[in-house]
C-alpha positions as CSV (number, residue, x, y, z in Angstrom):
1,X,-10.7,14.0,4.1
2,X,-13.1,12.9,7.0
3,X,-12.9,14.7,10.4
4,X,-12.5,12.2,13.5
5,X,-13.6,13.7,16.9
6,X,-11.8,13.0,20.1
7,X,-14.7,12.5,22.2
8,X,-14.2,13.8,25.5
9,X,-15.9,12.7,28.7
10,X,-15.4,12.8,32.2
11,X,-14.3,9.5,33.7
12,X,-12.5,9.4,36.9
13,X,-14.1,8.6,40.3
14,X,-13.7,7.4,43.7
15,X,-16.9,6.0,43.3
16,X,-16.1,2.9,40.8
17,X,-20.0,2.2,40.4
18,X,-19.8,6.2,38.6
19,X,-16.6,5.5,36.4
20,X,-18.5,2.2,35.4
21,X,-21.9,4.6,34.5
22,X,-19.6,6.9,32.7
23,X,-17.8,4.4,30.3
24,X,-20.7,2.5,29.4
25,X,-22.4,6.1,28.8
26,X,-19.0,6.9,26.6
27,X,-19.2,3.8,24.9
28,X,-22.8,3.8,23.7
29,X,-22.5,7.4,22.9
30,X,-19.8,6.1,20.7
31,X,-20.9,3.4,19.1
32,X,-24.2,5.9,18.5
33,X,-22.1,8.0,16.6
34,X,-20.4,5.7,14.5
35,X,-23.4,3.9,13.4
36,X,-24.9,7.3,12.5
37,X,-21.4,8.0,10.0
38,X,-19.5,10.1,12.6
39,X,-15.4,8.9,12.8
40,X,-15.2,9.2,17.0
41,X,-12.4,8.0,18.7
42,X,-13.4,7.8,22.5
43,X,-10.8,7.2,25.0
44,X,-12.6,6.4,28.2
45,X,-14.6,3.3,26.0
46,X,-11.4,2.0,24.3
47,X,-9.3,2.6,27.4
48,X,-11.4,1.7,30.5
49,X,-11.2,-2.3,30.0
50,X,-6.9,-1.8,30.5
51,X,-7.7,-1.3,33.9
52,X,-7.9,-5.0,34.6
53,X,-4.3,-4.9,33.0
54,X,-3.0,-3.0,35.8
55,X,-3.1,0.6,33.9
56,X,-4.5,3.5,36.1
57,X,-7.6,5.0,35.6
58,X,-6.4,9.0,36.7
59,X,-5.8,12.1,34.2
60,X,-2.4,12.5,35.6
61,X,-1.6,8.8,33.6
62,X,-3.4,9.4,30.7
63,X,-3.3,13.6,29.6
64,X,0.4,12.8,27.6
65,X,-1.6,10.0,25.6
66,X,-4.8,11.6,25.5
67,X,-3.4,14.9,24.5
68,X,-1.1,13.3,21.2
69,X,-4.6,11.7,20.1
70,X,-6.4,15.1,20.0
71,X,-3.4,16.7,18.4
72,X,-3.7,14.1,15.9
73,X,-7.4,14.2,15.2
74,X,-8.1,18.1,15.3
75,X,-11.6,17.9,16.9
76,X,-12.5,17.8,19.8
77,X,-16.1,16.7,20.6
78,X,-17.7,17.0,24.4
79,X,-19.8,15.0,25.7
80,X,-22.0,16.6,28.4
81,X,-22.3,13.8,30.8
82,X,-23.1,14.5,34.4
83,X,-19.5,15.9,35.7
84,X,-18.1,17.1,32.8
85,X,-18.0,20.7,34.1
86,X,-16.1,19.6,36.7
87,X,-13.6,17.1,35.5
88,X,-10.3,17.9,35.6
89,X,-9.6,15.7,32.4
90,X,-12.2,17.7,30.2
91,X,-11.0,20.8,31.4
92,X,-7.2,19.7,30.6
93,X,-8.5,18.9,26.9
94,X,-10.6,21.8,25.8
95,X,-8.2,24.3,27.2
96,X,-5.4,22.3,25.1
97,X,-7.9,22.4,22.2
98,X,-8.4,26.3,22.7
99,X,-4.5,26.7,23.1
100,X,-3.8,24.7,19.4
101,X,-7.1,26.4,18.0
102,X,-8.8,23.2,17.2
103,X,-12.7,23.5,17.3
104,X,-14.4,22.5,20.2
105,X,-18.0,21.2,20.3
106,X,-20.2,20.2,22.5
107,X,-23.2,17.7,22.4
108,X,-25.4,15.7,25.0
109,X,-25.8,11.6,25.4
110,X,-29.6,12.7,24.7
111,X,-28.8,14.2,21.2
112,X,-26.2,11.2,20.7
113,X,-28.7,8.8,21.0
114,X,-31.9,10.5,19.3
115,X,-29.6,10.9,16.3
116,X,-29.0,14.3,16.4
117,X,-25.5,14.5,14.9
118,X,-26.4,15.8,11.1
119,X,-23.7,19.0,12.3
120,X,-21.3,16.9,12.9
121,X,-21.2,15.2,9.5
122,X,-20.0,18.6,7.4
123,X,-17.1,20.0,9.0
């Protein structure tokens, strides 16, 4: 059976022009990814549009939902955008991943996109 990665990035912002950046980063990554044969399910780039339905765009909203998606895929793939280190989200997700000892890995928008994914077709 195939492996889908939760692909975690950071998101939220005061700044709306940065949560903007960082979901069309997430989504390309993404789409990157599955074009390239990797199953990714990425929160922020299926989520971000439900903002215009009135959903918020915090952790504190979305770590219940977020969290039952990880549990259900296993894997949980970082991406190292700009903030990463520092979002609250992320943090929340790898130290649930740690905790439920699902593997954790992480991997750059750079690699992403220069199709550097070949190690995360074999697990």
């Amino acid at each position: 059976m195939e492996c889908i990665y939760y692909l975690a990035s950071p998101y939220s912002h005061d700044n709306s022009a940065i949560r903007m950046e960082r979901y069309l980063q997430a989504s390309r990554a993404a789409a990157k990814l599955l074009d390239d044969g990797v199953a990714v399910f990425s929160p922020i780039a299926y989520n971000h549009p439900m903002k215009d339905w009135g959903l918020p765009t915090d952790w504190k909203f979305w770590e219940r939902i977020d969290k039952a998606f990880i549990d259900s895929f296993g894997y949980l793939l970082i991406l190292t955008l700009d903030g990463w280190k520092q979002s609250d989200g992320v943090s929340d997700e790898i130290k649930h991943a740690n905790e439920h000892g699902y593997p954790v890995l992480y991997i750059s928008y750079e690699d992403i996109m220069a199709g550097k994914t070949e190690h995360l077709k074999t697990l």
